[in-house]
C-alpha positions in Angstrom: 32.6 11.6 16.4 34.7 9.8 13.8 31.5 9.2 11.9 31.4 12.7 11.7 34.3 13.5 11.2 34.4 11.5 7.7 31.2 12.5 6.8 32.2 16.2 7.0 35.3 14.9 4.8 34.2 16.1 1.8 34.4 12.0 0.2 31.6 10.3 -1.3 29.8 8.1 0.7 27.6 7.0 -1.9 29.7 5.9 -4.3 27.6 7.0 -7.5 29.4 11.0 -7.4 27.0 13.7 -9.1 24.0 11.1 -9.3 24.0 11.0 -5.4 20.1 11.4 -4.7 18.8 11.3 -7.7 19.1 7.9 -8.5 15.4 5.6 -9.1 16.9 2.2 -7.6 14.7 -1.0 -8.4 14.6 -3.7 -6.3 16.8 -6.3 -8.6 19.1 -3.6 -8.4 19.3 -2.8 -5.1 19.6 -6.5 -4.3 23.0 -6.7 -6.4 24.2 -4.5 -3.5 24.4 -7.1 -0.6 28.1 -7.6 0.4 30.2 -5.8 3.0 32.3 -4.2 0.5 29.4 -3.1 -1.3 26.2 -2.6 0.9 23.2 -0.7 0.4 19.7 -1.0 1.8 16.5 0.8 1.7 14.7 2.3 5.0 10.8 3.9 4.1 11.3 4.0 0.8 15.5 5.5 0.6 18.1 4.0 -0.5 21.9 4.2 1.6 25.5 3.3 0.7 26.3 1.8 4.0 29.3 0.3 3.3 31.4 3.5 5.0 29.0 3.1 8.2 29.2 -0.2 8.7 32.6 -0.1 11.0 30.2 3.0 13.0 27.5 1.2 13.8 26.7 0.5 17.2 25.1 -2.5 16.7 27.9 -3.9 14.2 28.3 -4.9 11.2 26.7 -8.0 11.1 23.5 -6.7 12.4 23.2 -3.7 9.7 23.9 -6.6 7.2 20.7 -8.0 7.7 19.4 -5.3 6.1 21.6 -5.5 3.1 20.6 -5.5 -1.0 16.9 -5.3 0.3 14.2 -2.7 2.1 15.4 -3.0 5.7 12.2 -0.7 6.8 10.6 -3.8 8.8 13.5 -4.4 10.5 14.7 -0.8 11.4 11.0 -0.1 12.7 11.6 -3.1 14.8 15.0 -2.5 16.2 15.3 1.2 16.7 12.4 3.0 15.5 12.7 6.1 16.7 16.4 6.7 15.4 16.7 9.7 12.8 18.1 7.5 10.2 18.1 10.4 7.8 20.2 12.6 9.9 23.2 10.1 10.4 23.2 8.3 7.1 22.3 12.3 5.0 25.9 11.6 3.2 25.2 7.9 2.0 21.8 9.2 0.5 21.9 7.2 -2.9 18.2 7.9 -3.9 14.9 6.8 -4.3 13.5 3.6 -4.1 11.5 3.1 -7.3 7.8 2.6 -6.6 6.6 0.3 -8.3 5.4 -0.2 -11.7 1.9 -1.2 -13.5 0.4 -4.9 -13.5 -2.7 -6.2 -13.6 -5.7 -4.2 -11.6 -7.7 -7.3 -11.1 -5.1 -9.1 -9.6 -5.7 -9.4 -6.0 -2.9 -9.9 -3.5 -2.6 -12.2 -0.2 -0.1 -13.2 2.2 -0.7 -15.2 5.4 1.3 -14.1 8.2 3.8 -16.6 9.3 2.0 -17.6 12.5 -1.8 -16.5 11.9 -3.8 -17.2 14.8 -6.9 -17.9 13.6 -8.3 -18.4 9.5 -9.7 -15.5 9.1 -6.0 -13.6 9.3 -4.3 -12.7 6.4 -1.8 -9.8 7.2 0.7 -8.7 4.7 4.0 -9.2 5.7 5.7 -8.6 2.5 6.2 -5.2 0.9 6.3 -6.6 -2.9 4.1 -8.9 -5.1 5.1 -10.3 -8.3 3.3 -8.9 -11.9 1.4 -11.2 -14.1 5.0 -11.3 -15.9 7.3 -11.9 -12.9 9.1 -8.9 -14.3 8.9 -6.6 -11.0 8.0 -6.8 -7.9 5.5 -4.4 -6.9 5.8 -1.9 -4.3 2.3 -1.7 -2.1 1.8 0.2 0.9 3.5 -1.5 3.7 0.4 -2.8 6.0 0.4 -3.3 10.1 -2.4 -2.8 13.0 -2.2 -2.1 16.4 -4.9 -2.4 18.9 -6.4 -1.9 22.9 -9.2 -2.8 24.5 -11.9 -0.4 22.8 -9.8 0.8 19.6 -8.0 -1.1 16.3 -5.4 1.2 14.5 -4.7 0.3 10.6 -1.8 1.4 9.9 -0.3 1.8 6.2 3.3 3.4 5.1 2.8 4.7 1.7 6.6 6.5 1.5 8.5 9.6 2.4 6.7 13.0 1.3 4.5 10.5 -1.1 1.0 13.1 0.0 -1.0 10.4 -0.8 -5.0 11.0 -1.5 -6.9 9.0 1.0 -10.1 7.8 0.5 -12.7 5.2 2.6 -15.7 4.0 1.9 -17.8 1.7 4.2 -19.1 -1.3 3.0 -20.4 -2.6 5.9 -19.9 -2.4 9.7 -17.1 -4.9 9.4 -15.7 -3.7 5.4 -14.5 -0.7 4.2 -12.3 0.2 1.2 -9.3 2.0 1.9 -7.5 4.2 -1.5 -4.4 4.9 -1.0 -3.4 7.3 -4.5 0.2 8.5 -4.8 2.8 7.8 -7.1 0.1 7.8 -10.2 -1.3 4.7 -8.6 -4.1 3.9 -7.3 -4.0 1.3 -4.3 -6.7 -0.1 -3.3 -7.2 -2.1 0.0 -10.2 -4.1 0.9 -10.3 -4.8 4.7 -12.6 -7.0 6.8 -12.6 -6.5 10.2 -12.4 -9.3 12.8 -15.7 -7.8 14.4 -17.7 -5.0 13.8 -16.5 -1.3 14.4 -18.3 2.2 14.8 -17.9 4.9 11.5 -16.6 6.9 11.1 -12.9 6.4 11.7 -10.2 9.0 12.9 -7.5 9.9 10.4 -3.8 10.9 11.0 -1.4 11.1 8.0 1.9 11.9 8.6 3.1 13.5 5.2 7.5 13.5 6.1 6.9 9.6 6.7 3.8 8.7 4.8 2.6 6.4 7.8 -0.9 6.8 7.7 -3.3 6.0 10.2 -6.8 5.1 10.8 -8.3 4.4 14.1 -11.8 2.7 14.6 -13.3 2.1 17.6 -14.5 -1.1 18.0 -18.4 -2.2 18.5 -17.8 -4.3 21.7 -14.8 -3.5 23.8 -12.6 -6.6 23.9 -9.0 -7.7 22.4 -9.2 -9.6 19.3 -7.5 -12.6 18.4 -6.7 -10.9 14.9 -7.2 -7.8 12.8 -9.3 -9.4 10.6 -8.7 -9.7 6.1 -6.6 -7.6 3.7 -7.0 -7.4 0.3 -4.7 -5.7 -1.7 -4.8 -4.7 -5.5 -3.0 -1.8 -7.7 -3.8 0.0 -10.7 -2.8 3.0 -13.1 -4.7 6.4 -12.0 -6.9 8.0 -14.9 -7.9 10.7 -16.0 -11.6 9.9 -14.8 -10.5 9.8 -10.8 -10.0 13.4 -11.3 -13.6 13.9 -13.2 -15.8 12.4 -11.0 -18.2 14.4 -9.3 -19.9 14.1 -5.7 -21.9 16.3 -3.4 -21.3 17.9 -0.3 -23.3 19.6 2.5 -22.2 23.3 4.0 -21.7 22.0 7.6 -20.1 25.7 9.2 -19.5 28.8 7.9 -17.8 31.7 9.5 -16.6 35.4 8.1 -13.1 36.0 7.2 -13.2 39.5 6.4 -15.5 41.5 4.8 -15.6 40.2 1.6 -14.1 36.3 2.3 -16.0 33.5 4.1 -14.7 29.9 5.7 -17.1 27.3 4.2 -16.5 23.3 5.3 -17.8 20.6 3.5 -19.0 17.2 4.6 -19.5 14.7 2.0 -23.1 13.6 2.0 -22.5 9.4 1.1 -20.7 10.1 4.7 -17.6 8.5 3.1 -13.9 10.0 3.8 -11.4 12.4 1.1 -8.5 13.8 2.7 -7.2 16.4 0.1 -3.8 16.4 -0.5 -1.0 19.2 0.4 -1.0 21.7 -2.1 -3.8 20.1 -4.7 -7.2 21.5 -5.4 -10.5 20.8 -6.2 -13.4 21.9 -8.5 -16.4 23.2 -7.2 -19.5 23.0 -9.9 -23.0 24.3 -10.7 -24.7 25.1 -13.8 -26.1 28.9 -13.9 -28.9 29.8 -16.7 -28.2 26.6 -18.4 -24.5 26.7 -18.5 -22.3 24.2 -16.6 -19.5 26.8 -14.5 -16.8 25.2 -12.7 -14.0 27.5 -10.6 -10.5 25.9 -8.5 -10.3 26.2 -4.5 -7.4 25.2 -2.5 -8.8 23.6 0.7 -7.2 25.4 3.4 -6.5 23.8 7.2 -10.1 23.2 9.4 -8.3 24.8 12.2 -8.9 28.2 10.7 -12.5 28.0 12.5 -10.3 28.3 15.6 -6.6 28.5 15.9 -3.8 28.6 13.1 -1.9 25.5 14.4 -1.9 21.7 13.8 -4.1 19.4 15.0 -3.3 15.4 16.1 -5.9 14.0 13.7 -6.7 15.1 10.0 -9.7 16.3 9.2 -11.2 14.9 6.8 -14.1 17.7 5.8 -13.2 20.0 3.3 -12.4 23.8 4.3 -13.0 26.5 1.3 -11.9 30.2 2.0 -13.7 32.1 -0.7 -13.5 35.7 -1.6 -17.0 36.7 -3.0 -16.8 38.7 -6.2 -19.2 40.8 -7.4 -19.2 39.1 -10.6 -18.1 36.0 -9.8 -20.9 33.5 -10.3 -19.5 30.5 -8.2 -18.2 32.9 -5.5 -21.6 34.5 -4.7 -22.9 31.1 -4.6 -20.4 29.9 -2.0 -20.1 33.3 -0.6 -23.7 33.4 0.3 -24.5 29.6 0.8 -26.1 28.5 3.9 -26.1 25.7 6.5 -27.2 22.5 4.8 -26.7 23.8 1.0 -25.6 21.4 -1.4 -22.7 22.1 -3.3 -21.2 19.6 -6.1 -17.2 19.1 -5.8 -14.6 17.0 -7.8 -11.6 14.8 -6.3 -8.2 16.1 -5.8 -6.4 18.0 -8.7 -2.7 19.7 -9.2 0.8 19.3 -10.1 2.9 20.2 -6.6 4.8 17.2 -5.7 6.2 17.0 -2.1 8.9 15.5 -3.0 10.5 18.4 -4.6 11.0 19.7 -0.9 11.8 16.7 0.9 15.8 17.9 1.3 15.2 21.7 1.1 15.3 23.8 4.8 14.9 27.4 4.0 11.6 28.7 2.0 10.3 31.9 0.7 6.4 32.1 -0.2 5.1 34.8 -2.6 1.4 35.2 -2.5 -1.1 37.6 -3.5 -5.0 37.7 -2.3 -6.7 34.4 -1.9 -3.1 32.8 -3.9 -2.7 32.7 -0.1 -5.1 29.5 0.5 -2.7 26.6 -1.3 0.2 28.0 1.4 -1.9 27.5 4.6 -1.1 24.0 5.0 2.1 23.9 3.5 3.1 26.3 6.0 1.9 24.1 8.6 3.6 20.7 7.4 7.0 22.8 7.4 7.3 24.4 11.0 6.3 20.5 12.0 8.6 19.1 10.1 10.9 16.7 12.6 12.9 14.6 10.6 14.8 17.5 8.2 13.7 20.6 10.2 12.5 24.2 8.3 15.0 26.7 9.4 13.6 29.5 7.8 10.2 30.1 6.4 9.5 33.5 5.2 6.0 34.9 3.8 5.8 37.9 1.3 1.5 38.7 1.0 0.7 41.0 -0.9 -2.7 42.8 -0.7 -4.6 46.0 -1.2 -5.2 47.7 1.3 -5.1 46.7 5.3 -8.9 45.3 5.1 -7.5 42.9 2.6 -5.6 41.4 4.5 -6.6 37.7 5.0 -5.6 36.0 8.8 -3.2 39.0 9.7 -3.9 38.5 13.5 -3.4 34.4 13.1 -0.5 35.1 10.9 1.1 37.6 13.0 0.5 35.3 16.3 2.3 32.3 14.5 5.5 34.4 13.9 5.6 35.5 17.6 5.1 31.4 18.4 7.5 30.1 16.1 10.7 32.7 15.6 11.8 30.4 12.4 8.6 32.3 10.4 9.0 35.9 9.4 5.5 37.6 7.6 5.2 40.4 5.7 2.6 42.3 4.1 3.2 44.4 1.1 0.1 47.1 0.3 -0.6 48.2 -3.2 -3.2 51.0 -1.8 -2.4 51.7 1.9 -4.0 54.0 3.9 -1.7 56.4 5.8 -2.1 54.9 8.8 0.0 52.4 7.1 3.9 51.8 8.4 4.9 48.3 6.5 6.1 47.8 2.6 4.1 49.3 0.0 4.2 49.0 -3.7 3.9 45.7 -6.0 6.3 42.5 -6.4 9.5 43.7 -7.7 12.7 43.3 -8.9 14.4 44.9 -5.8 11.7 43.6 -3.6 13.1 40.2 -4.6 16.7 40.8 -4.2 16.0 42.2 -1.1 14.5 39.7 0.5 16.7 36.9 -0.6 19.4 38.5 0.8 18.1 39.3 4.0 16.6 35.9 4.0 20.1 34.5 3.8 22.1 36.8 5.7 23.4 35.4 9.2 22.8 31.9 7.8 25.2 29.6 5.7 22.3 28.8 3.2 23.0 30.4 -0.3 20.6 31.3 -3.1 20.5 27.4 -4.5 19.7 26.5 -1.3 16.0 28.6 -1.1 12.6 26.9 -2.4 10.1 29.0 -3.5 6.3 29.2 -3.9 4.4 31.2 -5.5 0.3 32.2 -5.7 -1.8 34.6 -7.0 -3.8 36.1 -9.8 -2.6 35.7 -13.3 -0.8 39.0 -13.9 0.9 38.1 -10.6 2.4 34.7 -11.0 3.2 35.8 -14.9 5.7 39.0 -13.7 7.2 36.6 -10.6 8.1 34.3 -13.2 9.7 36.9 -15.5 11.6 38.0 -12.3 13.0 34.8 -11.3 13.7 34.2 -14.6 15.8 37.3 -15.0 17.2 36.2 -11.5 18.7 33.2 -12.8 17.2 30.9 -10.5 16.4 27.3 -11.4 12.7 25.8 -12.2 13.4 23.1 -9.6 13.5 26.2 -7.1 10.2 26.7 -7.6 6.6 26.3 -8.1 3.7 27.6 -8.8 0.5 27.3 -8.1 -1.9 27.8 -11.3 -5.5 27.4 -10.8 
């Protein structure tokens, strides 16, 4: 309770005033802070004054000082894993840890594990590798691996809200090259396995930790006396990740509405993408001669079934497509069929995660299809465990009632989950219609925010917002925030 007590206090705990949380520490730096009077220490990628906690921890001081002036995330995960960290150190939050920064791409990193039990084993066990220049140490994805009798986990912790782009490629029946991009870097991690394993893998990514994880199943069902070799390297993304092309195979396809269509994706090399929260991709195809390119937002895979999350991402790519008359890449998608080839490019777009990593209460704008980006997004929030959503609220604004993508999946989530509030706004309702009518508004606006505030202690800083739809749309929204006075870091949009 005293903890508490002083945290509520109103004094900094950081020790750094109005920079508390925005701070990029570096390593060098954040080893400077290593003394009882002055102790910091990084857990998964966040960096903590702890000198105020030390007298509060249950453990004491001297075990919290093992953590001190240095990423205390191995040691945390060991001790008390399952702690929310965040929680009881929120007014110590100092800031980031800073990534990492640029060295050579050829330069390959290995380190033995202190007891390795056979020569084949070469687990990482430190987080940082020294440049060509020994100017910084490098931050790479901190590696482990867990395993039973017929499955090996990899296991890879790339940092809080970092929505990496994963990407695997088989080699082999024993290699396969893991990407890892976040962070404008591209990490890339060469393992070979002890003994063979079946593909493909299963893929869970946590996004509010970054822990992702891969799980093989292994060829013959035994316990290994190792997980095998990991090569690590790191290098600057380019422009050319996003420009590359590959082709995928329609694998399902179901009907949304009468005009919109679900359409999933399987790459046809039978290699692994999982698609970032909030990023898009190109679809292409050239028509009479003409190369034509047009932006889809994958949307969850669970929309073939139930709006909900699943245990394990899926790692096919799920299009919902609105086919316009004279859209030439929408009839193409909109009237694809089973097996069809379609031509895709990586993962594209400017929403960063980060930006809500400390925000609780959300409004989402969206109009039409500018409804696909949110789908996951909405997902990832009412999950969220470590900094809970509190309040999630969805304007969609539509047509008429037919135009209305999901309403039955939409309106069965808000039942399910009371922190979720939907509402549909109708520019051409019938009169059978009883909800909002009209356009995006000035008053619409105001209104909302202050119902979505009242009975809370949130105030208008406190609201993130995101915004999607046609041009004319996202154009006028930003007019009205602007006119609103509310800050750019309050929100994003989405622009194809």
């Amino acid at each position: 309770m005293d903890w508490i007590r002083l945290g509520s206090s109103g004094k900094d705990l950081t020790g750094v005033g109005a920079q508390a949380g925005h701070l990029s520490v570096t390593p060098s730096e954040l080893a400077l802070h290593n003394k009882e009077t002055d102790a910091w220490l990084c857990i998964r990628g966040r960096v903590y004054n702890v000198t105020a906690y030390l007298p509060f921890h249950p453990g004491g001081p001297e075990q919290l000082m093992r953590g001190a002036g240095k990423d205390a995330t191995a040691l945390f995960e060991e001790v008390h894993p399952w702690v929310n960290f965040d929680q009881i150190l929120q007014k110590c939050y100092v800031g980031k840890m800073k990534a990492h920064i640029e060295f050579d791409p050829e330069e390959v990193f290995r380190v033995s594990e202190k007891k390795p039990s056979s020569p084949i084993s070469n687990t990482p066990n430190e987080e940082t590798a020294k440049n060509a220049t020994n100017k910084e140490p490098i931050l790479l994805p901190r590696f482990d691996w867990i395993q039973k009798l017929e499955y090996i986990t990899i296991i890879f912790y790339t940092g809080n809200f970092s929505n990496p782009m994963i990407e695997i490629n088989q080699v082999d029946e024993k290699m396969f090259s893991i990407f890892l991009i976040y962070n404008s870097s591209i990490f890339e991690n060469e393992i070979i396995f002890f003994d063979n394993v079946h593909w493909p893998c299963q893929i869970k990514v946590t996004c509010e930790t970054g822990k992702v994880e891969l799980i093989y199943k292994k060829s013959q069902g035994n316990i290994w006396d190792n997980f095998g070799v990991l090569k690590q390297k790191c290098k600057t993304c380019r422009n050319s990740l996003t420009e590359a092309k590959f082709k995928c195979e329609v694998i399902n396809k179901i009907k949304v509405n009468y005009n919109t269509v679900l359409v999933e994706l399987g790459r046809h090399d039978r290699n692994k993408m999982i698609v970032p929260l909030g990023k898009h991709i190109k679809v292409f195809d050239t028509i009479k001669g003409e190369d034509v390119s047009r932006s889809y937002t994958p949307v969850p895979n669970c929309l073939f079934n139930k709006f909900k999350s699943q245990p394990y991402t899926t790692d096919n790519i799920c299009l919902m497509v609105k086919r316009y008359p004279e859209g030439n890449l929408s009839k193409i998608l909109g009237d694809c069929l089973i097996s069809d080839t379609i031509t895709i490019s990586k993962p594209m777009g400017s929403f960063n995660l980060q930006e809500i990593e400390r925000r609780e209460t959300f409004i989402i704008l969206a109009a039409g299809t500018g409804i696909t980006p949110m789908l996951s997004i909405i997902l990832f929030l009412l999950e969220r465990r470590i900094r809970k959503c509190q309040h999630l609220r969805l304007l969609f604004f539509n047509r008429t009632p037919e135009d209305i993508l999901l309403r039955n999946q939409f309106e069965e989530l808000q039942r399910e989950d009371s922190r979720f509030k939907v509402y549909h706004i109708l520019s051409q309702p019938d009169d059978s219609w009883t909800g909002l009518k009209g356009h995006i508004s000035r008053s619409l606006l105001e209104e909302t925010i202050a119902e979505h505030l009242k009975d809370t202690t949130y105030v208008k800083t406190d609201i993130y917002f995101m915004v999607c739809g046609p041009t004319i749309f996202t154009t006028l929204t930003q007019q009205l925030f602007k006119d609103l006075n509310f800050k750019d870091d309050q929100i994003h949009f989405f622009l194809g």
